[in-house]
N, C-alpha and C positions, 0 to 999 in steps of 0.2 A: 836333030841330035845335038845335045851341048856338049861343049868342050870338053878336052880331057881335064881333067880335076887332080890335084894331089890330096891324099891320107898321109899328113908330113911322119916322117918317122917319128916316134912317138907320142904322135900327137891324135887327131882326131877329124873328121869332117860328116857334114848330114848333106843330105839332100830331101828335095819333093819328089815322087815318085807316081805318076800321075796310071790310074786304073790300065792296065794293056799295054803301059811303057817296061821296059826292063834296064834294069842297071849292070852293068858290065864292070865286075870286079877285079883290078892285075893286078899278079903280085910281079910286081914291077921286075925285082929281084931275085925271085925267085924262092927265098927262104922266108920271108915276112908275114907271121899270121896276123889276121886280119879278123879282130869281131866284131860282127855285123848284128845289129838290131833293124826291126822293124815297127810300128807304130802308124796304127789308122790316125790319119790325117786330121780326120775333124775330131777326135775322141781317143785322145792318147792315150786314156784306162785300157784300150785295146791293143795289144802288141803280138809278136811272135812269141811262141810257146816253146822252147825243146821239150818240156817235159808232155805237153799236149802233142809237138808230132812222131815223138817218137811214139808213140803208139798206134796214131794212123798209119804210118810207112813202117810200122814192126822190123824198125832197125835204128842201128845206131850212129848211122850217116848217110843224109839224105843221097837219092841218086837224080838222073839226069827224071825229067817228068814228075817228083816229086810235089806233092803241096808241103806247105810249113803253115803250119796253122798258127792261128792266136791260141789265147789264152780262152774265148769265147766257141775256140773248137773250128773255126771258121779260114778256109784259106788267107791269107796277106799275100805270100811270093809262091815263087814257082821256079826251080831250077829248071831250065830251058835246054841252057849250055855248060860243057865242065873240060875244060884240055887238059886240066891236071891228071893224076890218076886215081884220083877220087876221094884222096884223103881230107878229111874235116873233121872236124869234133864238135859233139852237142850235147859233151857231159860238162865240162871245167865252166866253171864261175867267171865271170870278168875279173882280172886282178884289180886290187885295191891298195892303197895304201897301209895295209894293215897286212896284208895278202906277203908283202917285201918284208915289213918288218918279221915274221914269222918267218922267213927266209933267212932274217941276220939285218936287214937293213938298218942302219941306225938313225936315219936323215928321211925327209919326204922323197918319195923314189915317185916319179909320174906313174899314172896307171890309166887301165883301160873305164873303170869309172867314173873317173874324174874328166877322162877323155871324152865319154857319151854328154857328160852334163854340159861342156864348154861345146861341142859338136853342136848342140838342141841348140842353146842358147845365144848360137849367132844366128841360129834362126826364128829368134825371138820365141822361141819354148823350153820347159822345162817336163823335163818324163817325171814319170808317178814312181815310179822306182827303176834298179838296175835290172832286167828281165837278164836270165842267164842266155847268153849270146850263142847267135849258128858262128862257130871259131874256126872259118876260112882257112882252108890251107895247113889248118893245126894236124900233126900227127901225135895222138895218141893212143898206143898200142895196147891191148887188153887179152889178156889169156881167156883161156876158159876156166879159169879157178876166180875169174873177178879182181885177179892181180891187173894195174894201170901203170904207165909207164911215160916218159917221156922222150921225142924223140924229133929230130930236126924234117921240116916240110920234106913231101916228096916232091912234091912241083919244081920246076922248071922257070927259069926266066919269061918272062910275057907271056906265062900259063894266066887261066880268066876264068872266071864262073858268071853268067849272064840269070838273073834273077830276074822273072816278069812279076808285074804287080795284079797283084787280083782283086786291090781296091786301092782307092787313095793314099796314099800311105809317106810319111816319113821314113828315111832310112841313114840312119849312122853307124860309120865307120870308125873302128881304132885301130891304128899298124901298133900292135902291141907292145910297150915297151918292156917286155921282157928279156934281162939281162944278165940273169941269176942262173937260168936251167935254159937249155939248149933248144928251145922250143923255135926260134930265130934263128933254125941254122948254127951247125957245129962253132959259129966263131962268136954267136951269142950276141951279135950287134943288130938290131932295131933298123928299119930302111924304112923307105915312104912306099907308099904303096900309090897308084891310082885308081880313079875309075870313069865313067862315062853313065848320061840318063841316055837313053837311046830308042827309038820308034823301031818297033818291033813288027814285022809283016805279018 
């Protein structure tokens, strides 16, 4: 098992994720979404898909036994474990820098894609593009008329979601630094998140 690891608040962290290990996601704080990428190890072109698992799991957030598949249609992770109350999202885009200014931002505001690319690249790689991210912890609320909403995590302090790998794979973190809309909890402020690689029985 290695160490516990910080996702600094608004910043970003990767890891190796080795075939039948799992990763163990906390929102430390309790209200910090968290987007998560994945990417086969030796062949980055290959990543997680939301738009490929929402149609295997014919829903719109993964549950406990779920696959998440790539882009190739092919499992990467595996939700194993979830203490939260299940809330996630795996519709919303990673924010950008473009994402704030449309917001009102007038200045570079951090964001969660700039987050993946600095993540990769202390690991001496760079992704093929932003793949739109499984967004931990995120609550967003959706009617049946297709109306979308936003609305602060339901999780709980040292709530976790434990992801197993179903091949080699990369995986990067963003504690999102969203600051603008209340997705980080009603007071809108960005925390760190942690996680752990861990051997799975």
């Amino acid at each position: 098992m290695s160490e516990r690891q910080t996702v600094p608040a608004r910043g970003g962290n990767a890891a190796y994720v080795a075939k039948g290990q799992g990763i163990k996601i906390i929102n430390t704080h309790g209200s910090q979404v968290v987007d998560t990428w994945a990417f086969k190890a030796s062949h980055l072109i290959e990543f997680m898909s939301m738009e490929h698992t929402r149609p295997w799991i014919m829903g719109l957030v993964p549950k406990v036994g779920d696959n998440l598949l790539t882009n190739k249609r092919r499992p990467i992770l595996t939700l194993v474990e979830d203490t939260t109350p299940g809330t996630h999202d795996t519709l919303m885009a990673a924010c950008d820098n473009e994402r704030y200014g449309l917001l009102g931002c007038t200045s570079y505001h951090e964001n969660c894609t700039d987050n993946l690319t600095a993540a990769m690249a202390r690991l001496g790689l760079r992704e093929p593009e932003t793949p739109a991210p499984l967004n931990l912890f995120m609550n967003i609320p959706w009617t049946v008329e297709g109306d979308l909403g936003w609305a602060a995590p339901t999780s709980k302090p040292g709530d976790y979601v434990v992801l197993r790998a179903e091949m080699d794979c990369v995986v990067a973190m963003s504690a999102c630094p969203q600051d603008m809309l209340p997705i980080n909890g009603v007071d809108q402020e960005p925390t760190e998140a942690h996680f752990e690689v861990i051997d799975l029985q």
